[in-house]
N, C-alpha and C positions, 0 to 999 in steps of 0.2 A: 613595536611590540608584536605585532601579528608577522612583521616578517620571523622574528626569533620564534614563535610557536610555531609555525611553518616549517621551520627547519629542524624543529626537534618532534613534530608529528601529533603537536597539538589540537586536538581539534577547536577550529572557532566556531562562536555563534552568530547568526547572521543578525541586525543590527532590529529591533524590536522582537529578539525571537526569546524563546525560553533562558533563562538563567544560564548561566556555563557550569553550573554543577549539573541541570537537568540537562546540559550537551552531552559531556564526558558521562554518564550515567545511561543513559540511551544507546549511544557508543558502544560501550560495556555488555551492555544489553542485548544487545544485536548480535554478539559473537556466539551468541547461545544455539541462533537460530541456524538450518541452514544455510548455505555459502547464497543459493538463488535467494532470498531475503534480506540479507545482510545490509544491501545499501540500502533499500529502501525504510528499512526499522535502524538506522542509523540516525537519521531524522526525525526530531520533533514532531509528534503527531503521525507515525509511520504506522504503528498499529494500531491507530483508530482506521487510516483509510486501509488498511490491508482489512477490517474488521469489516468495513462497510463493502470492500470489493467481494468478501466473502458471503457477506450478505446480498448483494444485488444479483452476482453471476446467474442464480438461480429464476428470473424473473427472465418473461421473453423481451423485454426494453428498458431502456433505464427511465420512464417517467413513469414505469410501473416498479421499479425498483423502489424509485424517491416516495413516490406516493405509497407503497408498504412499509417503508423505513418511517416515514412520516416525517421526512427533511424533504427541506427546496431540492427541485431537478438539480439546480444549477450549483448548488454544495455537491450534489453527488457528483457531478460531472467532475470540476473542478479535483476533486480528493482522487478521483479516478484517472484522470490527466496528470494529476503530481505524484500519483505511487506507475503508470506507466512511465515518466518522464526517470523517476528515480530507479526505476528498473532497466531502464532502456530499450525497452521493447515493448508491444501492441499486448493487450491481453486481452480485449474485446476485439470480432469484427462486427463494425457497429451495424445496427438494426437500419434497413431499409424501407422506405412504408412497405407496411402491410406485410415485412419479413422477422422475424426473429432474431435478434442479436446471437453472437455465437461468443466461443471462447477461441483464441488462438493455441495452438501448440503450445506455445508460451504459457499463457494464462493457466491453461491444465496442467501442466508444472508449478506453478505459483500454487493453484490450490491444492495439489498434492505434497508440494511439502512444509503447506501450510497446517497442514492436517497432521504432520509428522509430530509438530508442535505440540505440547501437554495444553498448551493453554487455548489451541485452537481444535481440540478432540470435541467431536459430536457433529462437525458439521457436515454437510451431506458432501459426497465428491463424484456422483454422480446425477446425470442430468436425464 
């Protein structure tokens, strides 16, 4: 069976993951967005962690992120690690003692046209 969806460009869902209507629905959903988003709001739970990334960039470290957000470091971390992974590329350079986290070239693209989004307007894009 998943070879035959394979081959006609169904997508699957990975095995304790959301429902296969909330797959192809998400899917669907993503095409809306721009091209630099696409993969990563392709996946279940993709705009929560783009939600959260847009949320933290703005703090100077992410255990100051977690603690404004009022979730564990180690969710933010993680959400943050799984929408870079789906992106393919770094969107933090991480914080150093005693230095400030930064955003990568990347990462200011990401929030730029995350911003572009109706449902992601209001949030700040400068730092």
């Amino acid at each position: 069976m998943a070879r035959w969806a394979l081959t006609h460009n169904i997508p699957l869902r990975s095995r304790g993951g959301a429902s296969h209507h909330t797959a192809l629905c998400t899917a669907e959903e993503a095409d809306a967005f721009p091209a630099i988003l696409r993969k990563a709001l392709a996946s279940p739970y993709g705009r929560q962690r783009l939600s959260r990334f847009l949320e933290a960039w703005s703090y100077p470290t992410l255990t100051e992120a977690a603690r404004g957000l009022g979730i564990p470091l180690s969710a933010l971390v993680i959400q943050i690690n799984r929408l870079e992974a789906d992106l393919g590329k770094p969107l933090f350079e991480r914080a150093e003692r005693g230095k400030a986290m930064k955003l990568t070239r990347f990462g200011k693209r990401v929030i730029a046209a995350a911003q572009k989004n109706p449902t992601e307007r209001g949030r700040k894009a400068t730092r």
